[in-house]
VMD Tcl script that draws the C-alpha trace (Angstrom):
set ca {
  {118.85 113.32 86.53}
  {121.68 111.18 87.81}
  {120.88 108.17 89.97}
  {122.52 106.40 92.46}
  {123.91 103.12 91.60}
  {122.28 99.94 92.76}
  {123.85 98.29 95.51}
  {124.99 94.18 94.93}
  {122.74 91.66 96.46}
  {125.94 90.29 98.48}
  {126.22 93.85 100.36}
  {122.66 93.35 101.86}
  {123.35 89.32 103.82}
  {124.44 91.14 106.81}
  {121.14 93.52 107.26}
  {118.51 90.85 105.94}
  {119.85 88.29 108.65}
  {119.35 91.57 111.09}
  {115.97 91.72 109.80}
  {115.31 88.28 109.69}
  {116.03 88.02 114.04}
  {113.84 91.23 114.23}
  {110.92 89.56 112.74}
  {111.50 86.43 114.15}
  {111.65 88.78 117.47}
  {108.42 90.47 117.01}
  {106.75 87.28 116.13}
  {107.07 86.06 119.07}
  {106.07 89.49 121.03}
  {103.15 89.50 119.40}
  {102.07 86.09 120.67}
  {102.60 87.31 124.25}
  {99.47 89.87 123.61}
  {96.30 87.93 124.16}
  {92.73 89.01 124.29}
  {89.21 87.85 125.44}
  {85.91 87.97 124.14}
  {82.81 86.10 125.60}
  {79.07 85.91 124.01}
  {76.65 87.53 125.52}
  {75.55 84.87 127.42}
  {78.92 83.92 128.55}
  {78.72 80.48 127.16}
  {81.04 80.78 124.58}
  {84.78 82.02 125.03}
  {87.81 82.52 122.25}
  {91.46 84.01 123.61}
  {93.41 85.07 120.44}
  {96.85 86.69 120.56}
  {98.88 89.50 118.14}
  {100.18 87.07 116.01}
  {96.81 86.60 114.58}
  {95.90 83.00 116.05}
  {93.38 81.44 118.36}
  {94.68 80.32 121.91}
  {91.82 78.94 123.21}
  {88.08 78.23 122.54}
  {85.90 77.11 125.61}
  {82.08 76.35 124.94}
  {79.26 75.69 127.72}
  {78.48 72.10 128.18}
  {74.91 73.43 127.87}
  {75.29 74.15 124.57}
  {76.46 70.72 123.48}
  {73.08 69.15 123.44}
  {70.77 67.76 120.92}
  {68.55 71.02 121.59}
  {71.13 73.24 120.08}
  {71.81 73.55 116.30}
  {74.99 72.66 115.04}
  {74.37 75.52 112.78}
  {73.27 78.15 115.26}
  {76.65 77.05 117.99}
  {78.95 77.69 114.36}
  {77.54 80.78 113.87}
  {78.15 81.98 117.31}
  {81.63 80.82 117.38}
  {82.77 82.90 114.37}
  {80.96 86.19 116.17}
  {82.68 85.56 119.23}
  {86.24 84.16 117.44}
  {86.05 87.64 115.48}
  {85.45 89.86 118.14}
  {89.02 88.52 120.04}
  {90.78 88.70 116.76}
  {89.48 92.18 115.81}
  {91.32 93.33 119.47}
  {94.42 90.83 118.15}
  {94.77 92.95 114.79}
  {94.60 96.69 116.19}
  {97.13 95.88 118.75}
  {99.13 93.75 116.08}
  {99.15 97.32 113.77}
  {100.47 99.46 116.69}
  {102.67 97.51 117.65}
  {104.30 96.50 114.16}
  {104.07 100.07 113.50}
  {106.29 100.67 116.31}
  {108.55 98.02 116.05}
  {109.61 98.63 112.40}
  {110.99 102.02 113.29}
  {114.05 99.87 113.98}
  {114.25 98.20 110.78}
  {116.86 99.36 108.40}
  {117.90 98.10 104.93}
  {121.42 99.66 105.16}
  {120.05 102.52 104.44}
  {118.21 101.85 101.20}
  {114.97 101.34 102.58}
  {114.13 103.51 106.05}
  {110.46 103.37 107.45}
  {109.14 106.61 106.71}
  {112.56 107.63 105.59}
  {112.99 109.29 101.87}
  {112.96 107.01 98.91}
  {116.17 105.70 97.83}
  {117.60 107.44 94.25}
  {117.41 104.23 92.06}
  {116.36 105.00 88.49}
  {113.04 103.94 88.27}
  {112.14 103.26 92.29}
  {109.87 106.23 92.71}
  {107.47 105.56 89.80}
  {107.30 101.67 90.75}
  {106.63 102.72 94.46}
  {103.67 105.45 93.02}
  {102.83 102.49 90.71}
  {102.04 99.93 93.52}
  {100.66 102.80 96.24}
  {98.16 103.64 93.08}
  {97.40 99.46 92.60}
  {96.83 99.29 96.60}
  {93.26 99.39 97.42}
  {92.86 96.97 94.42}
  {95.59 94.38 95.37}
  {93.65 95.43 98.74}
  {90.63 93.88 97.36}
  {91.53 90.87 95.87}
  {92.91 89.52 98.97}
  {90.35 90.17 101.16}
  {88.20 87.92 98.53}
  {90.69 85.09 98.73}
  {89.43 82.08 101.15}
  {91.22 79.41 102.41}
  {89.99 76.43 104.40}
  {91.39 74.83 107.65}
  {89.34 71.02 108.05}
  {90.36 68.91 111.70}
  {87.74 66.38 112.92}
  {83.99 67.31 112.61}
  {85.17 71.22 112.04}
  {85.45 73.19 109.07}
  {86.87 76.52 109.49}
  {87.14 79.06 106.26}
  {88.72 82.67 106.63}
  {89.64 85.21 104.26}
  {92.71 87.41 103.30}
  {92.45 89.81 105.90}
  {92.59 86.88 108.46}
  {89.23 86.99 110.03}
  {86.57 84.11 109.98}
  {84.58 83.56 107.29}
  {82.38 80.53 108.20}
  {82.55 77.40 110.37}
  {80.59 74.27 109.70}
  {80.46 71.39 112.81}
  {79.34 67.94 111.34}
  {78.55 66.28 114.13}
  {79.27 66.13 118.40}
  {82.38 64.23 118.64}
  {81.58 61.25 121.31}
  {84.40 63.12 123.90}
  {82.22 66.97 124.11}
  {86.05 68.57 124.65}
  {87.29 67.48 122.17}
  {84.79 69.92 120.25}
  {86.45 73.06 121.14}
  {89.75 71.49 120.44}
  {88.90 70.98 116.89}
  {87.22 74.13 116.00}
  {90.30 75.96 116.84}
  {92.90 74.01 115.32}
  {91.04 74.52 111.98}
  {90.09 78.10 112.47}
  {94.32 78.61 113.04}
  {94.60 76.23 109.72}
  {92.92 78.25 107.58}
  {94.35 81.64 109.41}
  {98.14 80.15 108.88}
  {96.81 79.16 105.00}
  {96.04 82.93 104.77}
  {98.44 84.06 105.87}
  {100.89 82.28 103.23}
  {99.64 84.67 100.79}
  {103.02 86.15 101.17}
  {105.33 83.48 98.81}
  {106.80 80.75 101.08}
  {109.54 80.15 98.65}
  {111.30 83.09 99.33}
  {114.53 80.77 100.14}
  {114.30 78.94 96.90}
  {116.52 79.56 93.76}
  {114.98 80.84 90.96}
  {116.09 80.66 87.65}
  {114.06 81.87 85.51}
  {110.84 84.58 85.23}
  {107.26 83.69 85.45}
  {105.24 83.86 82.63}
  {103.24 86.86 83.80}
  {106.55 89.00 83.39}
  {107.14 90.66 80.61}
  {111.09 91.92 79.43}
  {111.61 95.13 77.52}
  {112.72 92.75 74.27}
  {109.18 91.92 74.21}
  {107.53 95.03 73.40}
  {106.99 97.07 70.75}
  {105.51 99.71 73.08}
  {105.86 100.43 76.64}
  {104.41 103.15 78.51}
  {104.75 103.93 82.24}
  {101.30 105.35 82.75}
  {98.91 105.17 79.76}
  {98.50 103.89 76.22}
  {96.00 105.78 73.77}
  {95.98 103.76 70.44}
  {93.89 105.44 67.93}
  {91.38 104.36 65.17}
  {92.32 101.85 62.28}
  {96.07 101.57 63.51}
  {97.88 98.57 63.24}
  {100.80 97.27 65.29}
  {102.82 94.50 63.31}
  {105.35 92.47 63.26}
  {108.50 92.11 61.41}
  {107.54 89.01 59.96}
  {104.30 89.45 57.44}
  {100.69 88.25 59.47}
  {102.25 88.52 63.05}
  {101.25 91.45 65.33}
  {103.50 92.68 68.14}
  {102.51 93.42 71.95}
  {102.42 96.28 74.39}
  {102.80 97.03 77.64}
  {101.92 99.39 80.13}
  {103.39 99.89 83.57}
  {101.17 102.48 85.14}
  {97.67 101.91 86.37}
  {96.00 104.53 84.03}
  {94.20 102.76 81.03}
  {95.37 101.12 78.24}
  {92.84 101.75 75.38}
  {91.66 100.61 71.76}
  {89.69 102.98 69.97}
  {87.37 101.42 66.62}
  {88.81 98.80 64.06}
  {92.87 98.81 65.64}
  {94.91 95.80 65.47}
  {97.74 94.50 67.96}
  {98.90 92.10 69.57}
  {99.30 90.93 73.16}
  {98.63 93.05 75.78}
  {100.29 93.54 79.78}
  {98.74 95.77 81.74}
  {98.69 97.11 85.04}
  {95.95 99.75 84.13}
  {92.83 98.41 83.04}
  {92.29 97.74 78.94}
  {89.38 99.34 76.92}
  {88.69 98.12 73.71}
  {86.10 99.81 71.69}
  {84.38 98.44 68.56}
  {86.11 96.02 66.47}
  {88.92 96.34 67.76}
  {91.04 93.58 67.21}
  {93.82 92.01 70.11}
  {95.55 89.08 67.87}
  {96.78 87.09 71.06}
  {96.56 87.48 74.73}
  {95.09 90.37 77.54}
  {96.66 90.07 80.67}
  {95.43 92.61 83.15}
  {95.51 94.01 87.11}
  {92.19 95.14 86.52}
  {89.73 94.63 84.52}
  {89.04 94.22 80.61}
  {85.99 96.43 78.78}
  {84.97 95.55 75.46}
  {83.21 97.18 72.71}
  {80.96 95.80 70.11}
  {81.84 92.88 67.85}
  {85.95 93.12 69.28}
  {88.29 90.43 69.05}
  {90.51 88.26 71.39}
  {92.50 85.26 69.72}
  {93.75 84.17 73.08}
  {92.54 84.63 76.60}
  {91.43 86.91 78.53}
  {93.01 87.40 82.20}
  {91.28 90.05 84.41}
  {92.67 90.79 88.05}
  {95.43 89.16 87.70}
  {98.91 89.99 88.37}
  {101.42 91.72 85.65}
  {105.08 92.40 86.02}
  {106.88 94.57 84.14}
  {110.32 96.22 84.00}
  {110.64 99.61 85.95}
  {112.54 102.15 83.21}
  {115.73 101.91 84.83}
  {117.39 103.95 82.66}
  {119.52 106.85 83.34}
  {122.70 108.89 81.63}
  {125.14 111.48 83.17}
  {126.05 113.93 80.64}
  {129.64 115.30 79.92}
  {129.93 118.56 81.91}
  {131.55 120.44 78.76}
  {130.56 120.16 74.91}
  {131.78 121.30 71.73}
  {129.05 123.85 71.27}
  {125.91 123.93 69.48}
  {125.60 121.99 65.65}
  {123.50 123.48 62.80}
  {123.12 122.02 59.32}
  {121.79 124.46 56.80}
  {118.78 123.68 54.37}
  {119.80 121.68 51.71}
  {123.81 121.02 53.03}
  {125.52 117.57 54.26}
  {127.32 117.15 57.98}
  {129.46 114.70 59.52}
  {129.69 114.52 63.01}
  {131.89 112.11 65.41}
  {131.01 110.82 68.32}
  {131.13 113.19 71.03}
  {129.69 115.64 73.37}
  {127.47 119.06 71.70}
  {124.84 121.98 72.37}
  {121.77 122.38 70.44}
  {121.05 120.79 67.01}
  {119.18 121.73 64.50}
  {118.96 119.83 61.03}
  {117.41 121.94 58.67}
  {114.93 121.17 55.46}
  {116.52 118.90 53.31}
  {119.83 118.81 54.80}
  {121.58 115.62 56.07}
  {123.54 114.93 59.16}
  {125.83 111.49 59.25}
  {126.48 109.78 62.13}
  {128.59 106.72 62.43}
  {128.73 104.30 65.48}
  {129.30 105.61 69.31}
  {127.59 107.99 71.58}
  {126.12 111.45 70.91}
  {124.96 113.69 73.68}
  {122.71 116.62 72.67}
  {121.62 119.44 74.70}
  {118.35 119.69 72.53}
  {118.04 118.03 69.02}
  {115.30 119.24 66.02}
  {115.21 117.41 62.74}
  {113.00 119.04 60.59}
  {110.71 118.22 58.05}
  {112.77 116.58 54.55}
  {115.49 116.32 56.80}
  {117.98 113.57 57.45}
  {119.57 111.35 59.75}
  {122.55 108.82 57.80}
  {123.62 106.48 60.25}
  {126.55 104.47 59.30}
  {126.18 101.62 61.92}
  {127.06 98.46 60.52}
  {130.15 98.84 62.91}
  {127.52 98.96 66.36}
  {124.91 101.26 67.06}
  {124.69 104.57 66.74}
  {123.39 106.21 70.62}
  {122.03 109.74 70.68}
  {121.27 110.95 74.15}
  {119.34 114.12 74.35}
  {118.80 116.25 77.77}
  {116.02 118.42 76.48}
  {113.74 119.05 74.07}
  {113.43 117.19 70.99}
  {111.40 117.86 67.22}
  {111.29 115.26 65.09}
  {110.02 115.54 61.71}
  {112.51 114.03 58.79}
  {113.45 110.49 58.83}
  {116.77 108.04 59.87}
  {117.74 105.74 56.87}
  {121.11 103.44 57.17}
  {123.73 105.06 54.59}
  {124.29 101.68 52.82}
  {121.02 100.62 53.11}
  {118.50 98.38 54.94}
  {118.11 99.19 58.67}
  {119.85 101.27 60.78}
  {121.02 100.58 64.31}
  {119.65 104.05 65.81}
  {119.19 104.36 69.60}
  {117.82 107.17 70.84}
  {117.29 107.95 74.66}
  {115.31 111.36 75.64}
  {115.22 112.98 78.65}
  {113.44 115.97 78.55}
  {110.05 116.19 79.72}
  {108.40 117.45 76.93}
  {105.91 115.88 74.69}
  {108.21 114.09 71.43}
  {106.24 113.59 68.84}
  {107.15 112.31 65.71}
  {106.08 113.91 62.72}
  {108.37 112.22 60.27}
  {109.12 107.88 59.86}
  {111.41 107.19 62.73}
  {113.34 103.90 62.64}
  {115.17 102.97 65.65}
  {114.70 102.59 69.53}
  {113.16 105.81 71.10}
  {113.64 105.36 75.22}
  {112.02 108.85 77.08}
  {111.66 108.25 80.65}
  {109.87 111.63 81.88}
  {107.73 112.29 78.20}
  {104.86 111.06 75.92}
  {106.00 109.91 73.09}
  {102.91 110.61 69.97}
  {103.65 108.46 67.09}
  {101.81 110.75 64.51}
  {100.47 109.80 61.31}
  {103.20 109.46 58.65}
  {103.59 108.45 55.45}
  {105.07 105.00 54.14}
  {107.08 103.50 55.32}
  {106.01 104.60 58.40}
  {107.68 104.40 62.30}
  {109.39 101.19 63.00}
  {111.41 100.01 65.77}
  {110.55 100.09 70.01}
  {109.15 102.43 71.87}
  {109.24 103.27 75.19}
  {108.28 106.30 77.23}
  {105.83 107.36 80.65}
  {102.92 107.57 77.93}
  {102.14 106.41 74.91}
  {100.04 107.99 71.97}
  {99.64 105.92 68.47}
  {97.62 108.23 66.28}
  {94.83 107.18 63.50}
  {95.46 105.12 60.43}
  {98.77 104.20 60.47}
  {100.95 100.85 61.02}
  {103.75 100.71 63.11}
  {106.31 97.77 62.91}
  {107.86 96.34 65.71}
  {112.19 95.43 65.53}
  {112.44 94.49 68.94}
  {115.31 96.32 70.83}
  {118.61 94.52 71.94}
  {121.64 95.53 72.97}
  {123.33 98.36 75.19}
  {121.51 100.45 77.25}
  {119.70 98.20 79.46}
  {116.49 99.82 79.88}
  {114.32 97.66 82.78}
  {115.06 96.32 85.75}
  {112.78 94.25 87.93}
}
mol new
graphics top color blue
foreach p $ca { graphics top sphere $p radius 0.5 }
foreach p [lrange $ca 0 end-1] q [lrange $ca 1 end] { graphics top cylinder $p $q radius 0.2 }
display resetview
């Protein structure tokens, strides 16, 4: 599938200052809606407004007497304080609802408009819909605390009021209601910061919950499934490489595996003894087995970044036909565009460095793929269906620089040592059980299936294509 090309950042100045004056606009509409509530009594009064903040509190002098628990007047502020914001927040969602029909990201991003044709935006945007009620969640638990004279004010994520505590009657009674609504709008305006207030500043480097591409030896964009007494390695003897996975289906352990770190948006199973030689970072939450292992920490419900698989190829519209190498024969192929290919039992195809494009591409069993790379890489792009079942070896020996980028839908699984970069988008990739030396190289596809006792070693991935984009 061809995507559209991203847009520069510079292009977009003119529409986020338009959207910066519409905000700024309904901001201050929203403060021009105000609403009412009273106790039942009629002793206590709150006014809030749309923009989520308390106007005015007014309490009875008859309340403000030593008869009257401090306690008890709190607690009946917060009712009463609620009820006016509750009428502030559905009247806030209309009329945000309405007013954002105007908004418009030069076209990219249109309320209730189609989704722009970026490579990779529609699985992110599934991706966070799917992490919603979650991310949902967590902020509703956060609390934040607004303190001004004798009142303490605490509300939560969702901007409503958690709890106020009154130490004492000031000396001047007014001054009472004063101070219980300055901190009730302290700890709204603290809530409401949950949105980063450095938006403006530079930044120059990633956090350290983001994870690149280089740094993973697998990457899935909706599940991992890593089977019994499989090991994931490092290049370097005793190190262990990580995974990642981008989807909010689980990532998963089965008995006596061994890895290294882990990012995921899913949450992580590990079953028994499973072993995670560094770090879990996780949106959700961690389950563990009996008598597992975690070297490092442990971070549940927190937040993960990855890369979205921004990855896409157009294909030559005319090829030079379909390529078959007969059981037992040699082929040398340049660079170029071709049709089906088939490498039969025990034949070898060479390919030197430069791009391939293949309309489907089966290596059978005892068959061969002699990359002479030392030159650059060698790039295969495939648009359909591929079987993989011999092996890729360097001509002159040691590794080869083999890229290979899938984009079928298909399930690839690879029935013979592959050694190289394997990038499918739209398909599972199954790493089956092979003999020595086994797969090595980076892996990345929408799912991710390691099967039982085998060991996979990681050579991280650089160079061209540029695979994530954040």
């Amino acid at each position: 599938m061809a995507f559209d090309p991203l847009p520069s950042a510079s292009s977009f100045a003119s529409a986020l200052a338009t959207i910066e004056n519409q905000l700024a606009a309904l901001d201050n509409l929203l403060a021009t809606f105000t609403f009412t509530a009273k106790s039942s009594d009629g002793n206590i009064t709150v006014v809030a407004d749309a923009s989520i903040a308390i106007d005015s509190i007014t309490i009875s002098s008859s309340l403000l007497t030593g008869s009257t628990a401090l306690t008890t007047l709190a607690s009946s502020i917060v009712t009463v304080a609620n009820q006016a914001l509750a009428s502030a927040h559905t009247k806030a969602a209309s009329q945000v609802a309405t007013s954002v029909a105007a908004f418009n990201l030069q076209g990219v991003c249109v309320p209730n408009g189609a989704q722009p044709n970026f490579a990779g935006f529609a699985p992110a945007a599934a991706t966070l819909t799917a992490e919603e009620p979650a991310i949902d969640t967590a902020v509703a638990a956060r609390q934040f605390t607004g303190q001004v004279g004798v009142a303490t004010a605490v509300a939560d994520g969702h901007l409503n009021v958690v709890s106020l505590a009154i130490a004492s009657l000031p000396d001047y009674l007014p001054q009472l209601a004063i101070d219980v609504g300055v901190a009730i709008n302290q700890a709204l305006q603290s809530a409401k910061r949950l949105v980063d207030g450095t938006i403006t500043g530079v930044v120059d480097g990633l956090p350290t919950t983001t994870v690149k591409m280089t740094d993973l030896c697998l990457y899935a964009r909706d599940a991992i499934v890593f089977n019994n007494t499989s090991k994931l390695v490092g290049s370097t003897p005793g190190t262990f490489a990580a995974m990642g996975n981008a989807g909010s289906a689980q990532t998963s352990l089965s008995t006596d595996v061994q890895v290294g770190n882990i990012w995921s948006r899913g949450p992580v199973t590990l079953a028994d003894r499973a072993q995670v030689n560094g770090s879990i970072t996780t949106n959700q939450t961690v389950t563990r087995g009996n008598a597992t292992v975690v070297t490092g920490t442990i971070t549940q419900n927190g937040f993960v970044q990855l890369p979205n698989f921004g990855f896409s190829v157009t294909f030559p519209g005319t090829n030079s036909g379909a390529v078959t190498v007969a059981i037992n024969t040699q082929k040398t192929l340049s660079p170029g565009s071709y049709a089906a290919l088939v490498v039969n039992a025990g034949a070898t195809l060479s390919l030197s460095t430069g791009t391939y494009f293949f309309t489907s591409f089966d290596i059978e069993s005892t068959g061969t793929i002699s990359c002479s790379s030392t030159g650059g890489q060698v790039i295969v792009y495939v648009s359909g269906a591929v079987i993989y079942r011999g092996k890729t070896i360097e001509k002159t020996g040691g590794r080869p620089k083999f890229f290979m980028g899938a984009f079928g839908t298909s399930s690839i699984a690879l029935g013979g040592p592959f050694t190289g970069t394997l990038a499918a988008p739209s398909a599972q990739i199954v790493l089956n059980t092979v003999t020595a030396p086994g797969h090595s190289g980076a892996f990345f596809g929408q799912d991710i299936q390691v099967d039982p006792n085998q060991t996979i070693t990681w050579f991280p991935f650089s160079g061209t294509p540029s695979l994530g984009t954040f």
